[in-house]
NUSE-176353 format. One record per atom (N, C-alpha, C): x, y, z; atom name; residue in one letter; residue number from 1. Coordinates in pm, 1 decimal, always signed. Example, Ala and Ser with C-alpha at 12.3 -4.5 7.8 and 13.67 -1.06 7.14 Angstrom:
<site <+1319.0, -569.0, +780.0>, "N", "A", 1> <site <+1230.0, -450.0, +780.0>, "CA", "A", 1> <site <+1320.0, -330.0, +780.0>, "C", "A", 1> <site <+1285.0, -225.0, +708.0>, "N", "S", 2> <site <+1367.0, -106.0, +714.0>, "CA", "S", 2> <site <+1290.0, +3.0, +787.0>, "C", "S", 2> 
# end
This chain:
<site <+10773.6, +11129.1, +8536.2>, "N", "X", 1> <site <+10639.5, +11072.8, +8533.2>, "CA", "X", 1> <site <+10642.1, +10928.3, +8583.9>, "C", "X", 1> <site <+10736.5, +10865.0, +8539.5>, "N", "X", 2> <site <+10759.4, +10693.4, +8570.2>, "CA", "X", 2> <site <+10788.4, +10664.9, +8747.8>, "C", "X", 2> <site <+10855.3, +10789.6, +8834.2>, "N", "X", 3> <site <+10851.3, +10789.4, +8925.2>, "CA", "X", 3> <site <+10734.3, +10837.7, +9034.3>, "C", "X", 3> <site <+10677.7, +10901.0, +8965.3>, "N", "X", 4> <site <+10515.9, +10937.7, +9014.6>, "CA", "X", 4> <site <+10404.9, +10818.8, +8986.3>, "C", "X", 4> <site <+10388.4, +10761.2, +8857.2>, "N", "X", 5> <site <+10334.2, +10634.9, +8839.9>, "CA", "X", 5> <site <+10379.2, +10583.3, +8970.9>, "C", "X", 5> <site <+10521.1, +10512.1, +8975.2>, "N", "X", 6> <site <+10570.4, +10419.2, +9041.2>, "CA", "X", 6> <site <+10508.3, +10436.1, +9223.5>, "C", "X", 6> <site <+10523.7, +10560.8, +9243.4>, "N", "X", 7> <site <+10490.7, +10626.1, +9389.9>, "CA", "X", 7> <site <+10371.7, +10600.6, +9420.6>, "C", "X", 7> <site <+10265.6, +10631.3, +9316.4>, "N", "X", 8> <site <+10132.2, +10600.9, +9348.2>, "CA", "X", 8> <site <+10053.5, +10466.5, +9358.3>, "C", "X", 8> <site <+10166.8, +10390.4, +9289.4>, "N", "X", 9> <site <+10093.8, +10260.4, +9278.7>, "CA", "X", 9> <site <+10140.5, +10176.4, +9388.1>, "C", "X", 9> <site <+10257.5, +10221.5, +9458.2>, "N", "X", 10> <site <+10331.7, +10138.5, +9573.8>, "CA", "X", 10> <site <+10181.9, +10254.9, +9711.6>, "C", "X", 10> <site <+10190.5, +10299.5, +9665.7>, "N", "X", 11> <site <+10070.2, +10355.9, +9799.2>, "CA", "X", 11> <site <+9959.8, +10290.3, +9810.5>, "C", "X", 11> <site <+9906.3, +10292.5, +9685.0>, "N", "X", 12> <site <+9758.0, +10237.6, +9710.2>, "CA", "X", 12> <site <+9782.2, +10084.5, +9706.2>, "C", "X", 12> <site <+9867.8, +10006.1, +9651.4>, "N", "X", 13> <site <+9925.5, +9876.9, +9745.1>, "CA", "X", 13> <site <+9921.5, +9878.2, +9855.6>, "C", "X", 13> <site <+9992.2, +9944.7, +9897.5>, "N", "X", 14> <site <+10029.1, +9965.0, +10056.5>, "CA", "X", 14> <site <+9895.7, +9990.8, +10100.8>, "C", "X", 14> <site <+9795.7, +10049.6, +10088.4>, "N", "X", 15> <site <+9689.3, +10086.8, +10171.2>, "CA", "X", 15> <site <+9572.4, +9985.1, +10117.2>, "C", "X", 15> <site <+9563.0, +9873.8, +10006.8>, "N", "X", 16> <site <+9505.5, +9810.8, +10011.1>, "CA", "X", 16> <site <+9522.8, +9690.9, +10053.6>, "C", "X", 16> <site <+9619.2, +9659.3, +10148.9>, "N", "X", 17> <site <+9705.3, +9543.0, +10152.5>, "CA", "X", 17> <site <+9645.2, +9595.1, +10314.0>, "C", "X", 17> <site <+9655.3, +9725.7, +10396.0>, "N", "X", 18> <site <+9578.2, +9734.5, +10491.7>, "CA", "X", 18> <site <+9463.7, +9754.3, +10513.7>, "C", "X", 18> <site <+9361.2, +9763.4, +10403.3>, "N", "X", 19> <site <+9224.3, +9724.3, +10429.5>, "CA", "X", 19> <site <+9219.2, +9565.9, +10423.9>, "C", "X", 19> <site <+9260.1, +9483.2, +10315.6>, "N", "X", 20> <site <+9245.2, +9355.8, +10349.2>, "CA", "X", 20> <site <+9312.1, +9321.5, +10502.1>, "C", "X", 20> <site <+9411.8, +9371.4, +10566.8>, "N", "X", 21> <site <+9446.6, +9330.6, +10686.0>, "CA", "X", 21> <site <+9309.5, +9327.2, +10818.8>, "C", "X", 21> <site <+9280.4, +9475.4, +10813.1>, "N", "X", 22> <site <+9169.0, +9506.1, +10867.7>, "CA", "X", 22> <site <+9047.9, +9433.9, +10845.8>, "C", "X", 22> <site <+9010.8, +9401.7, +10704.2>, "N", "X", 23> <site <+8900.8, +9315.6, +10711.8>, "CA", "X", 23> <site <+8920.2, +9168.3, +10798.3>, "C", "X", 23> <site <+9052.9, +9121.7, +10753.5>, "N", "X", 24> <site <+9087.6, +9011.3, +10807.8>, "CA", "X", 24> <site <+9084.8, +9018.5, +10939.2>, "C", "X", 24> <site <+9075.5, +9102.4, +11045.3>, "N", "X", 25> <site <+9098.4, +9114.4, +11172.7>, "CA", "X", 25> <site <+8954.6, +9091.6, +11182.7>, "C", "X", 25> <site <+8862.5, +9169.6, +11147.0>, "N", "X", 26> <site <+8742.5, +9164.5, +11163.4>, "CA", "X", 26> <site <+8718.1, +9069.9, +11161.5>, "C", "X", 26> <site <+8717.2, +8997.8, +11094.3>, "N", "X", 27> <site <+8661.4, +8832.9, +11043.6>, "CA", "X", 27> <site <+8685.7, +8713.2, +11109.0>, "C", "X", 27> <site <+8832.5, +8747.2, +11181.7>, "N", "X", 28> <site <+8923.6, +8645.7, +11272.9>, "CA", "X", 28> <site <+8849.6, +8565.9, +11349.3>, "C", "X", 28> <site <+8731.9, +8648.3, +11439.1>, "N", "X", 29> <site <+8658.7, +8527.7, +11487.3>, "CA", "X", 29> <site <+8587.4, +8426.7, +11403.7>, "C", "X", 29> <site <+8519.2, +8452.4, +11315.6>, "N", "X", 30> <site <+8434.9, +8356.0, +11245.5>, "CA", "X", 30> <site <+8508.9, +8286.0, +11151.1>, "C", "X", 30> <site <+8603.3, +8311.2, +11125.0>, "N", "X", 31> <site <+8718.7, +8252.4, +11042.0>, "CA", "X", 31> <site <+8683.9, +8103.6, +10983.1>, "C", "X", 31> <site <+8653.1, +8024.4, +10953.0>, "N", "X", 32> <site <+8670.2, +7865.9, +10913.6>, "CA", "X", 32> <site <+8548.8, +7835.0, +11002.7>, "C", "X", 32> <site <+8470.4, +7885.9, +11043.0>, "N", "X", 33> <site <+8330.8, +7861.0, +11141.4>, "CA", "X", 33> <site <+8246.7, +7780.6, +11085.8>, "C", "X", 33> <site <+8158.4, +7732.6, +11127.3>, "N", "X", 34> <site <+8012.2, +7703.6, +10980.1>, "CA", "X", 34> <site <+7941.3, +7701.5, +11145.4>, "C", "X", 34> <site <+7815.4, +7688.8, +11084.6>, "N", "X", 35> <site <+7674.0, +7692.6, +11165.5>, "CA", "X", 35> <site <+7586.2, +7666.8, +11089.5>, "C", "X", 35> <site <+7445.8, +7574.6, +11093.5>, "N", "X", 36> <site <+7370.6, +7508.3, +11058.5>, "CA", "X", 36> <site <+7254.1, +7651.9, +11037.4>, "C", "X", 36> <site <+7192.9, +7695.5, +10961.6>, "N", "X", 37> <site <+7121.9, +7802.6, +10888.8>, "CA", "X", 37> <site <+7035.4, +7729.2, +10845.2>, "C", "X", 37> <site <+6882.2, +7771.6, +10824.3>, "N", "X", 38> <site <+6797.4, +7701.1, +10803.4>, "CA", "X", 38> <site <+6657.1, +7652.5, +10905.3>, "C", "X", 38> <site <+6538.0, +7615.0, +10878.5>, "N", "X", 39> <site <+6479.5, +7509.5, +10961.4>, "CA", "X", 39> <site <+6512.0, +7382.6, +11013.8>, "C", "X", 39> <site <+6518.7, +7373.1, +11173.4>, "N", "X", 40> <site <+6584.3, +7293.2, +11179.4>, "CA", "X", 40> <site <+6455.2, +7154.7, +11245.8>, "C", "X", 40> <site <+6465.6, +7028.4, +11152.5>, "N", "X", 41> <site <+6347.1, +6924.6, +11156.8>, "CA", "X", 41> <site <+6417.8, +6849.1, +11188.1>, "C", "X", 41> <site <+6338.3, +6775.3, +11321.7>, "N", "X", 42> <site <+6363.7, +6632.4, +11326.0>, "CA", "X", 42> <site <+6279.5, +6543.9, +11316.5>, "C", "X", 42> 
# end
């Protein structure tokens, strides 16, 4: 059982460690970006 625990939890590590990768790819462009949002008055 301790090796089935162990198996399943190193997987879904493993596969959530590649959705955060993937999100991170996605994101890469806008990364540290900002842009002024809002009405803009002068």
């Amino acid at each position: 059982v301790e090796e089935n625990v162990a198996a399943a939890t190193e997987i879904g590590e493993e596969a959530d460690q590649q959705l955060l990768q993937d999100v991170q790819d996605i994101l890469k462009p806008v990364k540290d970006q900002s842009w002024p949002s809002g009405i803009q008055q002068s």
